[in-house]
C-alpha positions in Angstrom: -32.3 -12.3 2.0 -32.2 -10.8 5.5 -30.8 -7.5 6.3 -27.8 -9.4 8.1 -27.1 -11.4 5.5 -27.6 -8.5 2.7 -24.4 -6.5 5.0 -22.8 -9.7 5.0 -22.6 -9.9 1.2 -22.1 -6.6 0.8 -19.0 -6.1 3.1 -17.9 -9.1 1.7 -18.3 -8.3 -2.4 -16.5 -4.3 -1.3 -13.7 -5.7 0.8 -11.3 -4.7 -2.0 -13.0 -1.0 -2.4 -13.1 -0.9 1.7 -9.2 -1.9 1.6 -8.4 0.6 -1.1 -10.8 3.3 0.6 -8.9 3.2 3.9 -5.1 2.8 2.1 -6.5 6.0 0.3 -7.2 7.7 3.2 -3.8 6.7 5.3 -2.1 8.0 2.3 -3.9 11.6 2.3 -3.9 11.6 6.0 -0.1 12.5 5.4 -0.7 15.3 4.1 -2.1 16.8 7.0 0.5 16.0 9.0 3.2 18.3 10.5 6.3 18.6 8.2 9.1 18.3 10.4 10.1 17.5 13.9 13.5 17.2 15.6 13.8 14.0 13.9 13.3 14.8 10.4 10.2 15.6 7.7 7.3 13.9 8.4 4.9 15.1 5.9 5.5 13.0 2.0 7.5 15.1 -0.8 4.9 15.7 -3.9 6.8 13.6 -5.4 6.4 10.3 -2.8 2.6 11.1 -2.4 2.0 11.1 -6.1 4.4 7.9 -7.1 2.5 6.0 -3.9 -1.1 7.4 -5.0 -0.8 6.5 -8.9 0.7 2.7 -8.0 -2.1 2.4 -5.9 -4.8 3.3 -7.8 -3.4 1.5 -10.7 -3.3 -1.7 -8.8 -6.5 -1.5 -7.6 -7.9 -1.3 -10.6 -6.5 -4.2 -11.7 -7.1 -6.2 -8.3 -10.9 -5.0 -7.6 -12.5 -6.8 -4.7 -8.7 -8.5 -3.6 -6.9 -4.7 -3.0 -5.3 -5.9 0.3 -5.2 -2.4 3.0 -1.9 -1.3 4.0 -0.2 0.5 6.6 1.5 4.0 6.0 4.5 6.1 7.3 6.8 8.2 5.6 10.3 8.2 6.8 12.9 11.2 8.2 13.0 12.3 3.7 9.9 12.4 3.3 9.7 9.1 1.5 6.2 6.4 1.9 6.4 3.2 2.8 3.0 1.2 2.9 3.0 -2.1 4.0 1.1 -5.3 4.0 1.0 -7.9 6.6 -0.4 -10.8 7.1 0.5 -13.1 10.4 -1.7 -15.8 9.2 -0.1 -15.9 5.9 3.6 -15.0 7.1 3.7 -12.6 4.3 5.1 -9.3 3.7 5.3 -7.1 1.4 6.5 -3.3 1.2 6.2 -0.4 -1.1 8.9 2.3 -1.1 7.8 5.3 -2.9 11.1 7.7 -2.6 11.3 11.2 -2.0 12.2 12.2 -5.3 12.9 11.0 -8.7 16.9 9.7 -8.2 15.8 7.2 -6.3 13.6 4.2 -8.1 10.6 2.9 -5.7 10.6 -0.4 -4.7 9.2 -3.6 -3.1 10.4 -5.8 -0.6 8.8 -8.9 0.0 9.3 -11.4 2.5 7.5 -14.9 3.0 9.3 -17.2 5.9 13.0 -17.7 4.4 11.8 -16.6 0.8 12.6 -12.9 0.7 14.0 -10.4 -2.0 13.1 -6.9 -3.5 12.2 -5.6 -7.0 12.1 -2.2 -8.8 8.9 -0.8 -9.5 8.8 -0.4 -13.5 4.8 -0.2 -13.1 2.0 -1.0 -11.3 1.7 -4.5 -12.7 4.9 -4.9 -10.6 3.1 -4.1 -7.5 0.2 -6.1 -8.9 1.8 -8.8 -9.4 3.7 -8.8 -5.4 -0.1 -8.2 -4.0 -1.4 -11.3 -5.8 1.4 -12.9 -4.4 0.6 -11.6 -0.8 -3.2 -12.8 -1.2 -2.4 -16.3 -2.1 -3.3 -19.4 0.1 
């Protein structure tokens, strides 16, 4: 095997740890951010980061090499939302992981006219949605 084609493999066989390494990274990037502007908090609550970091690790290891990446923000409460995307697909899905523990997280989802939303009772939940999101 050449060199090329041993990167190939490789990138190809750690695509899921890749995705999960950079969502990883977005997430604690968060943490370094300012916490509040004129618009609201930016940095995550404790409480959002950790809800967000647990689903995520759960579901990746369920999901191995087919962890998907996702986009972060938090919103003006400090809440996350990650997101999934793909144009190719017409798929969406988003995580809601709220500020504190009166609110339940979430997912939306949202495929052409199919669309809906689902409380998070585990990370087989969010398991489940990203399976969906990575199907042909």
């Amino acid at each position: 095997m050449t060199v090329a084609n041993e990167q190939i493999t490789n990138s190809t066989s750690n695509s899921g740890l890749s995705n999960f390494r950079i969502t990883i990274e977005r997430l604690i990037e968060l943490l370094d951010l300012e916490e509040e502007d004129e618009y609201g908090i930016l940095r995550p609550t404790e409480y959002a980061f950790r809800t967000a970091m647990k689903l995520v690790v759960e579901a990746y290891d369920s999901m191995g090499d087919n962890f998907p990446k996702a986009s972060i923000a938090t919103d003006d409460r400090g809440s996350i939302r990650l997101a999934w995307t793909s144009l190719e697909l017409d798929r969406t899905i988003c995580l809601f992981c709220p500020h504190n523990g009166s609110e339940r997280a979430y997912i939306y989802y949202h495929k052409s006219e199919e669309y809906g939303s689902e409380d998070i009772t585990s990370a087989a939940t969010l398991t489940h949605w990203l399976e969906w999101f990575n199907k042909v």
